[in-house]
C-alpha positions in Angstrom: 10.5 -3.7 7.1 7.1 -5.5 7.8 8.1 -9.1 9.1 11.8 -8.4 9.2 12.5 -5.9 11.3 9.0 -4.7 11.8 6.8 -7.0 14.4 2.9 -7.1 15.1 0.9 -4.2 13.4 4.1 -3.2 11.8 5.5 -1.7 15.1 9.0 -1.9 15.8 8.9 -2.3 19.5 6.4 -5.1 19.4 7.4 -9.3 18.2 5.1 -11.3 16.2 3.2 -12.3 19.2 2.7 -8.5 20.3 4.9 -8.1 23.1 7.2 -5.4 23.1 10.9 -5.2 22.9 14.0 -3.1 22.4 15.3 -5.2 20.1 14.9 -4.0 16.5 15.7 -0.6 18.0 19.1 -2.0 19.3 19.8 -3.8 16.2 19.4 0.0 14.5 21.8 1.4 17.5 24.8 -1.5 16.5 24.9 -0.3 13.5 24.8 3.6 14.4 27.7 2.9 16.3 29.9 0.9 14.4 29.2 3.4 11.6 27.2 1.0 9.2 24.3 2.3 7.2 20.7 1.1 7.2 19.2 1.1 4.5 15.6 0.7 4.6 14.5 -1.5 1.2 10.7 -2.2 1.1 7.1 -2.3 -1.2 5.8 0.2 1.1 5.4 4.0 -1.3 7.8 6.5 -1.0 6.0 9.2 1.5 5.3 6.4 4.3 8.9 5.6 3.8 9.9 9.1 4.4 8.2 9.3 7.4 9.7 6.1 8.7 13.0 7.3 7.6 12.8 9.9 9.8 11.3 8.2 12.8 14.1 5.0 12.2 17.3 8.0 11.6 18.1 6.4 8.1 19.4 8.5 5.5 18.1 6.6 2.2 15.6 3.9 1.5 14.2 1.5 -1.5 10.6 2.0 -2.0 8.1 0.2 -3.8 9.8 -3.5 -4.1 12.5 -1.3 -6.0 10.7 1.0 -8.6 13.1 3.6 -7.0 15.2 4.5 -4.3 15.6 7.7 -2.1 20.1 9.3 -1.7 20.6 11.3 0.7 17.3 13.2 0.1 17.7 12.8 -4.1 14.9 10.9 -5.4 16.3 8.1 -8.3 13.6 6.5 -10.3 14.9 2.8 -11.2 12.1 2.2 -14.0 10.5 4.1 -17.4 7.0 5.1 -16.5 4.3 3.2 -18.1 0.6 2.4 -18.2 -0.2 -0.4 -16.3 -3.9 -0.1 -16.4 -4.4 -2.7 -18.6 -2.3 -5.4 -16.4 -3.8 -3.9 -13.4 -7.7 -5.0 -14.9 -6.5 -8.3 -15.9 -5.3 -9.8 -12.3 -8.2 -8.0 -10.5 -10.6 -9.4 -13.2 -8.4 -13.0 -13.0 -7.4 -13.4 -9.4 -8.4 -12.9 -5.8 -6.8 -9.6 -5.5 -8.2 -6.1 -4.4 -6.8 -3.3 -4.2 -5.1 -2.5 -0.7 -6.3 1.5 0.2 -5.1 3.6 1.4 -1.6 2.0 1.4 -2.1 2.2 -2.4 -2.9 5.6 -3.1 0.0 7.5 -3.9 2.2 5.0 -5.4 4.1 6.7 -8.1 5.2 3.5 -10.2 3.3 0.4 -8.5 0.0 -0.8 -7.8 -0.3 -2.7 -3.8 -2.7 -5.6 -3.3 -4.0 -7.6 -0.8 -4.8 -11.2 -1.8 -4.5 -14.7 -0.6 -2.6 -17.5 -2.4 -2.3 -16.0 -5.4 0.4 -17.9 -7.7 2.6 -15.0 -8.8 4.1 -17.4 -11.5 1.2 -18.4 -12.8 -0.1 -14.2 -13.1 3.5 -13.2 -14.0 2.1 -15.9 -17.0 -0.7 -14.1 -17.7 0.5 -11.2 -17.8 2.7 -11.8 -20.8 0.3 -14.1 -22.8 -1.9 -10.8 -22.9 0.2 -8.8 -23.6 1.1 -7.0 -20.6 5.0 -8.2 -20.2 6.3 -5.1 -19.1 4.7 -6.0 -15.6 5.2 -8.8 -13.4 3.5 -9.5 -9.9 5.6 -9.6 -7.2 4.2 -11.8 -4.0 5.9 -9.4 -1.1 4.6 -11.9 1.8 2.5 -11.8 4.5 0.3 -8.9 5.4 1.7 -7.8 8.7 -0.2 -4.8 9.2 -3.7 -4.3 10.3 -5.2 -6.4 7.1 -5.5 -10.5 7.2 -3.5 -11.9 3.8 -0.6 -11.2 1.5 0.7 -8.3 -0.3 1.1 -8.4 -3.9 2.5 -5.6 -5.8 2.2 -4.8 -9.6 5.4 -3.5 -11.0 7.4 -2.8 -14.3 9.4 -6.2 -15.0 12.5 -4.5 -14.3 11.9 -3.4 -10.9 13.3 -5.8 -8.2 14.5 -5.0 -4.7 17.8 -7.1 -5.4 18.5 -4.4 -8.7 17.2 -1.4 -6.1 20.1 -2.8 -3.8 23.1 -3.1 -6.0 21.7 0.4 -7.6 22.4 1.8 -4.0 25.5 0.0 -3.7 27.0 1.0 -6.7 26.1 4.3 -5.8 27.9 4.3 -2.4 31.0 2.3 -3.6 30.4 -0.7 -1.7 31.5 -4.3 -2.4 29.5 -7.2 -1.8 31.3 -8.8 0.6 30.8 -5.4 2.8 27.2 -5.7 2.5 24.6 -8.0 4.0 20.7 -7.6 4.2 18.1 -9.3 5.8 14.5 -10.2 4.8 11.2 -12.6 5.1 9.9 -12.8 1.4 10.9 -14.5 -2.0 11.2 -11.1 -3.6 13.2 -10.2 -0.6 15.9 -13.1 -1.0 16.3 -12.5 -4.3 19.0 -9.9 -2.9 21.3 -12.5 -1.8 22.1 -12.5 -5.7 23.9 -9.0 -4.9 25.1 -8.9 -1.1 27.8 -10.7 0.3 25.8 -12.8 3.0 21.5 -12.5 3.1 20.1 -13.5 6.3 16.7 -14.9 6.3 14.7 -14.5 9.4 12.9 -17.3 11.6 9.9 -16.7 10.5 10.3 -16.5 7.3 7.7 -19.0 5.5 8.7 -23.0 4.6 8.7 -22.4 1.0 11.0 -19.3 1.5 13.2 -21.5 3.3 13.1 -24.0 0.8 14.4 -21.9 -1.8 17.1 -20.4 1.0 18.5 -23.3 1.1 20.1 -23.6 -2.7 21.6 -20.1 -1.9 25.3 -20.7 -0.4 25.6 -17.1 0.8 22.6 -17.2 3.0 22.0 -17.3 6.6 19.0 -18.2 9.0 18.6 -16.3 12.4 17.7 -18.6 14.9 15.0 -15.5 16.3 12.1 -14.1 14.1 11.6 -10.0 13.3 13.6 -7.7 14.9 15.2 -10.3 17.2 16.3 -11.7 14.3 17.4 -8.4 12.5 19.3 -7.7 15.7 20.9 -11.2 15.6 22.2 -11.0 12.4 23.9 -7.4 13.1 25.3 -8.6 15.6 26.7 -11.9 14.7 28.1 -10.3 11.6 30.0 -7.1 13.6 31.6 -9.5 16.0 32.6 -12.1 13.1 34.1 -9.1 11.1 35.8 -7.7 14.4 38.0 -11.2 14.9 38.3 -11.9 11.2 42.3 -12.2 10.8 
């Protein structure tokens, strides 16, 4: 969502640079008509995604860097509930974090920060030195909303958005190679692990990039956001239309 598809301020009919555009929108109208579900995966809670899923015409989405997922209306959980107020004192007394609100209110199984260059190894360290192990910090990228810095998220060590999409795969019957997905963020590419091809969007950061590059079954788009989004829709339905 926010810096793939999603462009300034979070909007989807606005680029990085805040001028607006059709693109993301047509990117969600290739798929519509060659039958291809969206599937929305994301750190942002579970009520903002509803409302976005109805806005966007999706019919399930991954919410909270994949603590759970959303099925045709049927709420799946993807982690045990547990306390986390002990981890959650730790990297605000130990970091430059503080808590995002409102975006954070209401989270059912996370905890959203906003931060800047916080080294989520280095916490995800921490965290199990004190103790605290069944939580990791996940560094979700750039802030593209109304707030300057990076979003951090504090979820259980088994959540991942690359386990929330193969959940939902498994779910639907689909095979990797019938699956691609797009992103901006670390946490994000760790989905190429599941899909058959990840493509990483333009302006996705050098380090991201970096780590892109090991990965055989990615992709760059040569546009950023939702140009990019749309790029990599496209590219993929005409490649798959003359495949012998």
């Amino acid at each position: 969502m926010d810096g793939t598809l999603l462009g300034r301020r979070a909007s989807l009919f606005h680029d990085a640079d805040g001028a607006f555009t059709m693109l993301g929108a047509r990117a969600l109208e290739a798929c519509a008509r060659a039958e291809v579900e969206v599937v929305p995966y994301s750190g942002r809670r579970q009520s903002t995604l509803l409302h976005n899923a109805v806005i966007l015409g999706v019919r399930s989405w991954i919410y909270e860097a994949g603590c759970g997922m959303v099925l045709d209306g049927e709420v799946v959980s993807l982690v045990e509930e547990a306390d986390d107020a002990g981890a959650n004192a730790l990297l605000l007394e130990r970091f430059p974090l503080e808590m995002y609100d409102p975006w954070n209110r209401g989270r059912e199984s996370s905890r959203l920060y906003l931060g800047q260059d916080v080294d989520a190894a280095e916490a995800d360290a921490l965290l199990v030195e004190e103790g605290f192990g069944a939580f990791r910090l996940v560094d979700n990228g750039v802030m593209h909303g109304a707030a300057a810095g990076r979003a951090y998220h504090l979820v259980p060590r088994e959540a991942s958005k690359a386990r929330a999409v193969a959940r939902h795969m498994q779910a639907r019957g689909y095979a990797p190679e019938e699956v691609i997905a797009a992103g901006d963020s670390m946490e994000d590419l760790g989905a190429a692990d599941v899909v058959g091809t990840f493509w990483l969007v333009a302006n996705a950061e050098p380090a991201v990039h970096d780590a892109a590059r090991a990965l055989a079954n990615v992709r760059v788009t040569e546009e950023s956001n939702g140009a990019g989004v749309y790029e990599a829709i496209i590219t993929t339905l005409a490649e798959r239309r003359t495949a012998p």
